[in-house]
C-alpha positions as CSV (number, residue, x, y, z in Angstrom):
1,X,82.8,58.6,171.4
2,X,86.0,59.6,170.0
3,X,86.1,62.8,168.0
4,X,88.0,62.6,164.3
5,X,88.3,65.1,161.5
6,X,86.5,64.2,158.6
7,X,87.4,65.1,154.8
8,X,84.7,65.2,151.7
9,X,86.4,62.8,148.8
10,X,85.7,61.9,145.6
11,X,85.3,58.6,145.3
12,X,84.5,56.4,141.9
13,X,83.0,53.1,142.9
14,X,81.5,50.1,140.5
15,X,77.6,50.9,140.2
16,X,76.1,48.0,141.7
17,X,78.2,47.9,144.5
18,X,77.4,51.1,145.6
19,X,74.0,50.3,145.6
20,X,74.7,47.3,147.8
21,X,76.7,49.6,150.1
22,X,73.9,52.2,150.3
23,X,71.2,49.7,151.0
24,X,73.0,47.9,153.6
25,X,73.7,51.4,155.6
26,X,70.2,51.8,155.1
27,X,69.8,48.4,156.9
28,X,72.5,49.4,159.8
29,X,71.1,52.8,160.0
30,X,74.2,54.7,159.0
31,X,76.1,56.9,157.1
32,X,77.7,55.4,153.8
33,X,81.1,56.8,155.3
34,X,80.4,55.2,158.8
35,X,79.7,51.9,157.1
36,X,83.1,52.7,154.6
37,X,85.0,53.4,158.1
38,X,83.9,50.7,160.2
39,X,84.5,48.3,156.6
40,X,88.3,49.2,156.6
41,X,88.8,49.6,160.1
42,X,87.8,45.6,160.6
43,X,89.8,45.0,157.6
44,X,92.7,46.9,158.9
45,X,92.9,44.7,161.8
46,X,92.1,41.3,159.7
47,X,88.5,41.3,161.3
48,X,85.2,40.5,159.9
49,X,83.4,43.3,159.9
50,X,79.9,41.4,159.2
51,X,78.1,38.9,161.4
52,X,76.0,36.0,159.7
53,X,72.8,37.8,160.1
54,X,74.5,41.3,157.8
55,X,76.3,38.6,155.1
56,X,72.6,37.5,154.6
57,X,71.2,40.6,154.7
58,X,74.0,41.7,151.8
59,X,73.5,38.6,150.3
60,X,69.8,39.6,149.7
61,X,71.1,43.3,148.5
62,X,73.3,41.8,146.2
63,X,70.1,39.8,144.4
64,X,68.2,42.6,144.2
65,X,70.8,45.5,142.8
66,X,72.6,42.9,140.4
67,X,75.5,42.9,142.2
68,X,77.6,39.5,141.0
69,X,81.3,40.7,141.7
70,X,83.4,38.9,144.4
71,X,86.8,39.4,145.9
72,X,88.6,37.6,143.0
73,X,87.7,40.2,140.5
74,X,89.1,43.0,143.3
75,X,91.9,43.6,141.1
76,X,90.4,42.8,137.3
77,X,88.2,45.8,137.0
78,X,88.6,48.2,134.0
79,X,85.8,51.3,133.4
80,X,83.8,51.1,131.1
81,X,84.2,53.6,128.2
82,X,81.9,56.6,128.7
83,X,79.5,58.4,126.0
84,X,80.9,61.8,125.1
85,X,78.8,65.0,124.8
86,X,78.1,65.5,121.2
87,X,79.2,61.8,120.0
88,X,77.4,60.9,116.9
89,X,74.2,58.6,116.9
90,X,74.6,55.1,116.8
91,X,73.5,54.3,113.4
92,X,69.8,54.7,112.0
93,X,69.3,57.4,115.1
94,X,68.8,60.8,114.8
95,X,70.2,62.7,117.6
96,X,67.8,64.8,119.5
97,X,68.5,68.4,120.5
């Protein structure tokens, strides 16, 4: 075992995919960060961090949570713009209090 310092982070992360992610570290028995880790750390080294039998597994995860993003869109996200406190109603609803 080799002993590192870990830090808590703040992290903002497409909905869906974190689903995927916390369903497959379900699957792997792990930590979301161990999974995050061991993700990079393959990808640091231009490894696959996945064997067939995980790709399927995430394949199925990605189904079921709605996940249809790929590595092409990597780069082409934007956030969606969020509901502020106190916004008025859409039209022909009253807001509730």
């Amino acid at each position: 075992m080799i002993e590192v310092n870990r830090v808590q982070t703040g992290v903002r992360i497409e909905a869906s995919l974190l689903k995927v992610l916390k369903g497959l570290a379900e699957y792997k028995n792990l930590g979301l960060g161990d999974l995050l880790e061991g993700i990079c750390l393959h990808a640091f080294e231009g490894k696959l961090p996945f064997s067939q039998e995980t790709l399927q597994q995430i394949s199925r995860l990605k189904q079921i949570y709605g996940l249809s993003l790929g590595a092409a869109d990597s780069h082409q996200l934007t956030e969606a713009p969020t509901k502020k406190a106190g916004a008025a109603a859409p039209a022909g609803r009253a807001r509730r209090r």
